[in-house]
N, C-alpha and C positions, 0 to 999 in steps of 0.2 A: 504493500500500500504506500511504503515513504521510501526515500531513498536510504533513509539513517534510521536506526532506532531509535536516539535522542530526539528530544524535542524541544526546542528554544522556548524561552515565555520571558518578554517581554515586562515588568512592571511601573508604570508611571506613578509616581510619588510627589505631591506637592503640599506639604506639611500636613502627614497623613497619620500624627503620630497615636492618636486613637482609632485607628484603622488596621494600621500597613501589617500588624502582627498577624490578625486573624485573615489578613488576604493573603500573607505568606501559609499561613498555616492551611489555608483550603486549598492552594493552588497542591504546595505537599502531597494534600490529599484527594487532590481530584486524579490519582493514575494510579491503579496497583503496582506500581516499579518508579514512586519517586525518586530513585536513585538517575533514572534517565532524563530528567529534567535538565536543562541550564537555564538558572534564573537570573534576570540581571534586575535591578532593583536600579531604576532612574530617578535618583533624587533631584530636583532641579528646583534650585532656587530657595530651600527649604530654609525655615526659621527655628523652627523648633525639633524636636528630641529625634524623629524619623529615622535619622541614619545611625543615631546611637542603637534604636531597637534591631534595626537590620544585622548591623553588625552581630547582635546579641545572640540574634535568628540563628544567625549564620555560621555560629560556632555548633550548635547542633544538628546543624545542614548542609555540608561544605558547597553544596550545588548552589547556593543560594551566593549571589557575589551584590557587592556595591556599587556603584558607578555614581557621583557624585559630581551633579554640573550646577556652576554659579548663575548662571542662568535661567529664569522661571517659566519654559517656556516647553508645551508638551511637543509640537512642532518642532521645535529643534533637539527637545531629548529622543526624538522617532529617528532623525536624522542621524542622530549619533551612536544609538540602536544597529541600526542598520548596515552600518558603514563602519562596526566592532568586529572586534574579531571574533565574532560568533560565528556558529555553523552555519554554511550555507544550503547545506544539502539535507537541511533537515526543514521541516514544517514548524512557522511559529506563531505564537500566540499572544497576542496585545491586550493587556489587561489593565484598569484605572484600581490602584492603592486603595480606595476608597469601595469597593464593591470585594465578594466574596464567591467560591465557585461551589457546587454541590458535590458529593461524594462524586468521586469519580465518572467528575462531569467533561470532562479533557481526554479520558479513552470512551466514553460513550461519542462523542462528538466526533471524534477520530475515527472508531470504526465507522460510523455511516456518512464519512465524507470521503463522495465522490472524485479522489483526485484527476479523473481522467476528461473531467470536462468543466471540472471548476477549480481556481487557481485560490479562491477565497471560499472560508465559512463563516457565517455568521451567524452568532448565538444568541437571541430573542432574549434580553434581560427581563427575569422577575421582578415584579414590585412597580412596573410600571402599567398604566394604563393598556387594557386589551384594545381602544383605536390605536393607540402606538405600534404594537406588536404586530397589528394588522398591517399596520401603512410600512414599516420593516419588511415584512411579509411578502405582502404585494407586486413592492418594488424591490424585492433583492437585495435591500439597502443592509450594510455591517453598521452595527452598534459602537460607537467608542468604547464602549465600556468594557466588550471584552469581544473579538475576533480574531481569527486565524487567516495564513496566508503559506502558501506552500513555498518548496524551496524553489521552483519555476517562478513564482515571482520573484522572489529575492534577486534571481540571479538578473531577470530583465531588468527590476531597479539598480542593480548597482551598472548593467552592462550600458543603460542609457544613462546613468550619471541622476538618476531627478532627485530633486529635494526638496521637501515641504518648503515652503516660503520661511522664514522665523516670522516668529507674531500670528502665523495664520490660525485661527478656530476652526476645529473641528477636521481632525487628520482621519476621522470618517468619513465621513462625503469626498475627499479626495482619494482616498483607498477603493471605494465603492464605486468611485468614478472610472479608477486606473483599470479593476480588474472587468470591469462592465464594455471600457468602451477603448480600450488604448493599446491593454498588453496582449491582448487575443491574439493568436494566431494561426493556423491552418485547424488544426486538430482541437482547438477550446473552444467552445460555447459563449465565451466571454459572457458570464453570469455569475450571482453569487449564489452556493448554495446555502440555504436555509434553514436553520437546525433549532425545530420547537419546543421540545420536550426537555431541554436542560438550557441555562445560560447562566450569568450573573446576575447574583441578587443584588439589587441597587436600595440602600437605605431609603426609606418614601422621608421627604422633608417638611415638617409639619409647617402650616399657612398660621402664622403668630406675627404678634409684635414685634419680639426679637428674634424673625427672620424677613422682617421688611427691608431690610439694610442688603442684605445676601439677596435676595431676592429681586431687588431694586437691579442691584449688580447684574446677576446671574443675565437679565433682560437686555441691558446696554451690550453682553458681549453673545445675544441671541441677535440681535440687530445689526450687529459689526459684522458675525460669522454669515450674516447671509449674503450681504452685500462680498465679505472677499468670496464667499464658492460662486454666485454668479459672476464674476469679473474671470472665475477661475473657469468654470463652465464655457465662459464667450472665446477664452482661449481655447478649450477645447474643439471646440466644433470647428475653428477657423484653422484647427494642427497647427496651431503655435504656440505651444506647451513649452517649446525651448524659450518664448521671451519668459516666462514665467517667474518675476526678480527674486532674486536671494532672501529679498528683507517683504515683509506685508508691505510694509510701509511705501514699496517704490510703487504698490499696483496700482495708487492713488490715478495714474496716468491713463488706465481703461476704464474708471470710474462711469465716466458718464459716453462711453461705447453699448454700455448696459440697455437694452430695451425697456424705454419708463414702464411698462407695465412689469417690471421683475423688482421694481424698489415695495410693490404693494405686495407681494406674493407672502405675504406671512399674515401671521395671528396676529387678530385685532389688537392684543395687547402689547404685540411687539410693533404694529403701527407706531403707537404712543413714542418710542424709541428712534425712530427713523430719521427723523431730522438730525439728530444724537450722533447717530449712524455712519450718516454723510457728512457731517462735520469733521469727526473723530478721523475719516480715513482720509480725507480731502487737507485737512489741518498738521496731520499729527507727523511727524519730524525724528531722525533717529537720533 
């Protein structure tokens, strides 16, 4: 089914330090043979204790490693992911610090993905809304919170060179995009496959006073992440993914190549956000 027995996994970590233990510990236990694991743990940017647990992890895990970057930026920890000395020839799996996996959620998922005509899986996170899971569903779309990606991918991305933008939201939609419409080739389907029955559980975030503030947040970088995947999308369809700038910040220059009717294409309440949106990418400066 893989080329390698091991399996890379991938963990994003952004001050996660009431989290990151019990996502180290499910990830452990999502395989009867955690010992084939290589986990690399992306701390980026982190303020607090995160990388002290890891380390802690890590002494009764040696699979479990650290990788610590000053930068707070999940796009450019993908990037550095990727472009490590990890295995290429094995299959891996992209996880958020902040979610947790089910017993032996990683060889169920494994045995019923099809490597022969999808280059990507993705695994329907628990705890969120059944429209969600559906519209994932539907569209084939990968979850950030926790997907996979074969070593046939791997090797296209590194063989073309690409690299998330730094700054950009949401290294889902541009995963979901690569293996859908880009890296296909004679013998793939250029699809993602879809995998219901097991995924990441995502903690549900209670609607309170003291998470207006977070929530307030969470919205302005819902607002910001759409506008960069449509800028990101108009490069696609035109096959000019190689202008694609290093930094968010340069795409401010395709901004208004955008079809006005793709600045209204979101939730009412990330309307609200929109002018926010276009300032923020139109303004904002490295």
């Amino acid at each position: 089914m893989t080329k390698s027995t091991s399996l890379g996994v991938c963990i994003f970590a952004y001050n996660e330090e009431e989290n990151i233990e019990k996502c180290l510990q499910s990830v452990i236990n999502s395989t009867a043979v955690p010992e084939r694991l290589e986990i690399k743990v992306l701390v980026n940017g982190t303020t607090d204790k995160t990388s002290e647990i890891v380390k802690t992890f890590s002494i009764r895990y040696p699979q479990v490693k650290l990788v610590e970057l000053k930068l707070g930026d999940k796009s450019n920890a993908w990037n550095e992911y990727v472009y490590s000395d990890i295995n290429p020839d094995c299959n891996h799996f992209f996880i958020d610090g902040d979610n947790w996996l089910p017993a032996y959620a990683l060889d169920f998922i494994e045995h019923n993905w099809d490597l022969s005509s999808c280059w990507g899986v993705a695994c329907l996170p628990i705890g969120v809304s059944e429209s969600l899971r559906k519209f994932l569903q539907d569209y084939q779309l990968i979850s950030g919170n926790c997907y996979g990606v074969s070593s046939d991918f791997i090797h296209k991305i590194r063989e073309k060179n690409f690299k998330i933008p730094i700054g950009f939201i949401g290294d889902d939609s541009v995963i979901s995009y690569l293996l859908q419409e880009w890296v296909t080739s004679s013998n793939k389907q250029g699809k993602v496959q879809v995998i219901s029955l097991t995924g990441p559980v995502i903690p549900r975030v209670k609607i309170s006073v003291g998470n207006i503030k977070m929530l307030h947040n969470r919205y302005k970088r819902y607002g910001v992440r759409h506008l960069q995947q449509e800028i990101f999308y108009l490069l696609g369809r035109k096959n000019n993914l190689e202008q694609l700038p290093p930094h968010s910040v340069d795409m401010k220059s395709f901004l208004f190549q955008i079809e006005f009717k793709q600045f209204f294409a979101v939730s009412p309440i990330q309307m609200l956000y929109m002018p926010y949106s276009v300032l923020h990418i139109w303004l904002t400066n490295k």
